[in-house]
DRENPA-26673 format. One line per 8 residues: number of its first residue (from 1); their letters; for each residue y, x, z of C-alpha. Coordinates in steps of 0.25 Angstrom, whole numbers. Example, Ala and Ser with C-alpha at 12.3 -4.5 7.8 and 13.67 -1.06 7.14 Angstrom:
1	AS	-18 49 31 | -4 55 29
***
This chain:
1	XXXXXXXX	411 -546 -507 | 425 -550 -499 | 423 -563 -507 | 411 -567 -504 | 413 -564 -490 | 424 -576 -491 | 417 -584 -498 | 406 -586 -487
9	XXXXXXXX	417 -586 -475 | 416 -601 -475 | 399 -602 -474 | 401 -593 -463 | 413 -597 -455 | 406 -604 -444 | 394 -593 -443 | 400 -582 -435
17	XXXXXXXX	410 -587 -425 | 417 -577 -417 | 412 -573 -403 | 419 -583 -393 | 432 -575 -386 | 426 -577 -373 | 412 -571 -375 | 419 -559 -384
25	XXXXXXXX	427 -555 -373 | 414 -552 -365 | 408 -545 -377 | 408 -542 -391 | 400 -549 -401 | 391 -538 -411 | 391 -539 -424 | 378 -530 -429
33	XXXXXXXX	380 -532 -444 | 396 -526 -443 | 392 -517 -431 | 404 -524 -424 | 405 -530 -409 | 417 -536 -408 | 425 -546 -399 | 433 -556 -404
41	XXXXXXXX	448 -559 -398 | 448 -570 -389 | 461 -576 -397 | 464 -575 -411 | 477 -584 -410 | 478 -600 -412 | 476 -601 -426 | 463 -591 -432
49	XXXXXXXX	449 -592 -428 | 440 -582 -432 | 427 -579 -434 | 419 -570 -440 | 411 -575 -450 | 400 -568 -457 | 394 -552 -456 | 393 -547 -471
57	XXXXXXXX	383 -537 -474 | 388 -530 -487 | 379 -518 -489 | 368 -512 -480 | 367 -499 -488 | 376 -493 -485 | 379 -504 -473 | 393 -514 -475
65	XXXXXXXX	395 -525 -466 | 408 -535 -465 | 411 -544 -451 | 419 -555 -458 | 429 -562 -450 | 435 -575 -454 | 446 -584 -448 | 449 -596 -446
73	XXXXXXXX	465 -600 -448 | 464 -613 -440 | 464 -617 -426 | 455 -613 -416 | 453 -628 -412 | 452 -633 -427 | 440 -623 -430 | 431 -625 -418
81	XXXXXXXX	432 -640 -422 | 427 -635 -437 | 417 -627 -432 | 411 -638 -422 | 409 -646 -434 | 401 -637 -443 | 393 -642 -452 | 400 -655 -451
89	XXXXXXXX	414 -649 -459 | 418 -656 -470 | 421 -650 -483 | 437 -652 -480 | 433 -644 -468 | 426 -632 -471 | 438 -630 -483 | 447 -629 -473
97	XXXXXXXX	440 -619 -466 | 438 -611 -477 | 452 -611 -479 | 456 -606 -466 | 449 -594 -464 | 451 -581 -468 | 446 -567 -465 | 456 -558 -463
105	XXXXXXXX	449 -545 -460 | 433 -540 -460 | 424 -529 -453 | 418 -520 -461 | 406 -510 -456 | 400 -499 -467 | 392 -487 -468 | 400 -483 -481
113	XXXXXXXX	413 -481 -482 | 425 -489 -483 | 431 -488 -497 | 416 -492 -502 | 413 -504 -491 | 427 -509 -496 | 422 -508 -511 | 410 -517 -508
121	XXXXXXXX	416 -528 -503 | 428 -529 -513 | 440 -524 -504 | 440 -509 -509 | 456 -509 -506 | 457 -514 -493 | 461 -507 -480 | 449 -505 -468
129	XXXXXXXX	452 -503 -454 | 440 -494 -448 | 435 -498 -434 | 425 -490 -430 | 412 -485 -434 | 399 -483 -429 | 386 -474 -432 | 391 -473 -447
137	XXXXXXXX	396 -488 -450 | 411 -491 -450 | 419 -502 -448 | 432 -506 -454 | 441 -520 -454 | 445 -525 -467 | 457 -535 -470 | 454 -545 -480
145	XXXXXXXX	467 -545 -491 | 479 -551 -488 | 479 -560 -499 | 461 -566 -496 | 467 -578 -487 | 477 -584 -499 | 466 -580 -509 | 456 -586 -502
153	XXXXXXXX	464 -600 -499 | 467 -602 -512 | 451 -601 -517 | 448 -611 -506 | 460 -621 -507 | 462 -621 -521 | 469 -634 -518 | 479 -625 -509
161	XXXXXXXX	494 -620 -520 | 496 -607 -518 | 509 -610 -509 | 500 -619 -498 | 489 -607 -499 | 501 -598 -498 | 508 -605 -485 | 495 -607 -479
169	XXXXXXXX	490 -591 -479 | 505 -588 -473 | 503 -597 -462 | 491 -590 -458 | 495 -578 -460 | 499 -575 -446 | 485 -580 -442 | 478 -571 -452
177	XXXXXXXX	485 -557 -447 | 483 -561 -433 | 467 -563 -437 | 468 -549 -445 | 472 -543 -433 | 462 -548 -423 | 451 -546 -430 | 455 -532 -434
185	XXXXXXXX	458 -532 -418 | 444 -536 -416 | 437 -526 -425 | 447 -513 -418 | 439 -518 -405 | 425 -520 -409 | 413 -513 -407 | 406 -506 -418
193	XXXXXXXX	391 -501 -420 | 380 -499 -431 | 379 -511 -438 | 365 -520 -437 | 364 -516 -453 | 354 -528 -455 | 341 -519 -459 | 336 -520 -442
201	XXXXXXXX	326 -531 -441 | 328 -539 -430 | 313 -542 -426 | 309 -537 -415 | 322 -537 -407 | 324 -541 -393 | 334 -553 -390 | 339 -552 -377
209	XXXXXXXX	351 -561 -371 | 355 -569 -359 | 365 -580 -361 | 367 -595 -356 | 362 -608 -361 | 371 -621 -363 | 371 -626 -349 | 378 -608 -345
217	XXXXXXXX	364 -605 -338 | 360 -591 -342 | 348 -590 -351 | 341 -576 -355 | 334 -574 -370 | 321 -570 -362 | 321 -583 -356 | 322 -590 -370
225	XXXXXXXX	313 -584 -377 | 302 -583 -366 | 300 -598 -368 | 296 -597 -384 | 287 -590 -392 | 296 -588 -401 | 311 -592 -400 | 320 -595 -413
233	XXXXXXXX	333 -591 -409 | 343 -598 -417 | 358 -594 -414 | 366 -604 -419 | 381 -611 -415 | 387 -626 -416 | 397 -621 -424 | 389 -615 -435
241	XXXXXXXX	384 -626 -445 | 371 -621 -450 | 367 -619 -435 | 369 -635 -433 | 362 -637 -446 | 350 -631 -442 | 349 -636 -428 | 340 -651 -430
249	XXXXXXXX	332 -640 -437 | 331 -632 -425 | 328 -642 -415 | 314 -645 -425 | 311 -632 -425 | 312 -630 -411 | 302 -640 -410 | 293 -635 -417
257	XXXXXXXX	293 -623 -411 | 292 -627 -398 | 277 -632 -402 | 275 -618 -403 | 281 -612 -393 | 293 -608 -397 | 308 -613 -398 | 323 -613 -403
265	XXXXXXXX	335 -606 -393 | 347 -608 -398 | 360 -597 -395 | 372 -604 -397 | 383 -597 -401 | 397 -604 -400 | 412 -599 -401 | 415 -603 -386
273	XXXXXXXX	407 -604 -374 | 407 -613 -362 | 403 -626 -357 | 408 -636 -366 | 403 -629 -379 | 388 -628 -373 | 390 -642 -370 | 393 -643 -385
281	XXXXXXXX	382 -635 -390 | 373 -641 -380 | 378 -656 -387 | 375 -650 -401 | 361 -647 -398 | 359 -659 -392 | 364 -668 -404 | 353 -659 -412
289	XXXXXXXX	342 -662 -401 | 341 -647 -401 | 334 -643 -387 | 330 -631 -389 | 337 -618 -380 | 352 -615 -383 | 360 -605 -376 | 373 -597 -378
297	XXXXXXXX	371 -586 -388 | 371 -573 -382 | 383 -565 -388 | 377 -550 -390 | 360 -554 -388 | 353 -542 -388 | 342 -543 -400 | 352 -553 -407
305	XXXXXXXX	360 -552 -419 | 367 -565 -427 | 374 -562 -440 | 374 -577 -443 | 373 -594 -438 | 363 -598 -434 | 354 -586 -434 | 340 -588 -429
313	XXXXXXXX	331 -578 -420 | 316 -578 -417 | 311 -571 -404 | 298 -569 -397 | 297 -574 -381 | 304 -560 -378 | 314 -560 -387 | 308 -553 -397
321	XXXXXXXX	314 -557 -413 | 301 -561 -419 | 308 -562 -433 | 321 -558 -441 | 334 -569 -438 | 337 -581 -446 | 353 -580 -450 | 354 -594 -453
329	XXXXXXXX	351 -607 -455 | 337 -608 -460 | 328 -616 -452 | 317 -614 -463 | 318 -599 -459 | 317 -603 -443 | 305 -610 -448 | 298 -599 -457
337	XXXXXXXX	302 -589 -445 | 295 -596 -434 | 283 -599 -442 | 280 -586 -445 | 283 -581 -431 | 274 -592 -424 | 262 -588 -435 | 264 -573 -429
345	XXX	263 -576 -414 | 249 -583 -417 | 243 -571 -421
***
């Protein structure tokens, strides 16, 4: 399991960014799957970049969830400029990312106990630090060995001797305890509640949010939705590839929808906020002709859950989800969805 979990790090590296400082300071961002609300530092030094990377379900009975986090050991400057690039890395590109992340340390949430959660995901022996608990889960922060980041390197470099793999984890080093510690830091402050432990339909729910559009004028969910039959919400950012990939798509499908009294809203959700980068979302949407709605995605919605990018909602003209959510890309699904949905409003 703690494999596997390594092994997709790199797929998923640039599907959930980290809550930009600014906005966590006003509130922390839920996490359902984990049960975890948490606020990230607002500096995590010069040199490491974090993110958290993917939720892992790992049994629902009894219930077992992971929030992986995974860092980034380069410049803050040099990974913006990776992740404004996206789909358009080259192979050189996305090795070097690989090799210079790491995951120092993970949450864990349970409804067994400790000595068996440890058992399932291969790491029987290691040391928990417990959190908190919650009506009957716990929650724990696990350290990955010592030894994972050298181990590691050397599957993804195999070009790397054992001295430049060596001299490289020691120059880190410094970096990687520091990130140890902040995100241990992070988890001792969180929040904690009853997971969201993924049997609750979402079909039915109410979203509800109030938030500003690209130009900073305030914008409310009622008023969005009251201008469609049906809304597909697609949530989605420029720093996520498969959002990009998807987005000439997008713009057809809107179209079509539009013929039948419906449309596309776009929630962007980017690592920083402010004029300059609406101006460059507002730019990116313009080079793909998309003119459907786009607003700034509202950080703790009510009604809204997104364990993944893009992630794609449908709603009724109240808010209303007409429909369980599409987790990623999959515009033949968008389709199928609003096909469906269209045949039941004639009746």
């Amino acid at each position: 399991m703690f494999k596997k979990w390594m092994s997709m790090v790199l797929c998923l590296l640039l599907i959930f960014p980290m809550v930009p400082a600014a906005q966590a300071e006003a509130e922390k961002e839920k996490v359902p799957q984990v049960g975890i609300a948490l606020a990230y530092p607002d500096a995590f030094g010069e040199t490491v970049y974090p993110t958290y990377s993917a939720v892992e379900i790992i049994s629902r009975d009894p219930y077992v969830a992971a929030l992986l986090m995974v860092y980034f050991v380069m410049p803050r400057e040099e990974f913006s400029a990776l992740q404004k690039k996206a789909s358009q890395l080259s192979e050189e590109e996305h090795a070097y990312i690989s090799t210079m992340q790491m995951m120092p340390g993970f949450a864990l949430v349970t409804e067994s106990s400790l000595p068996e959660t440890l058992g399932m995901i291969g790491m029987a022996n290691r040391e928990a630090v417990e959190l908190g608990s919650a009506e009957g889960f716990h929650f724990y922060y696990v350290s990955v060995p010592e030894d994972h980041f050298l181990n590691t390197l050397r599957e993804k470099r195999p070009d790397l001797t054992d001295a430049e793999a060596a001299d490289m984890r020691s120059t880190i080093q410094a970096d990687l305890e520091m990130a140890r510690r902040a995100f241990l830091q992070t988890l001792e402050d969180a929040d904690y509640f009853a997971p969201t432990t993924g049997n609750e339909p979402v079909t039915g729910r109410t979203v509800r949010f109030e938030t500003l559009d690209l130009y900073g004028k305030t914008v409310t969910s009622e008023e969005l939705f009251a201008a469609n039959r049906i809304t597909m919400v697609n949530v989605w950012g420029t720093w996520c590839p498969w959002c990009m990939q998807e987005m000439e798509e997008l713009v057809q499908i809107h179209a079509w929808l539009q013929e039948n009294g419906c449309g596309v809203l776009g929630l962007d959700y980017e690592q920083e906020t402010g004029e300059a980068i609406n101006e460059m979302v507002r730019n990116t949407l313009e080079q793909f002709g998309a003119a459907y709605p786009n607003v700034i995605y509202p950080l703790n919605a009510a009604g809204l859950e997104v364990t993944g990018y893009p992630t794609t909602f449908f709603v009724d003209s109240e808010g209303r989800m007409m429909a369980e959510p599409v987790v990623g890309a999959n515009v033949e699904a968008y389709r199928q969805t609003m096909e469906r949905l269209l045949e039941e409003i004639k009746e």
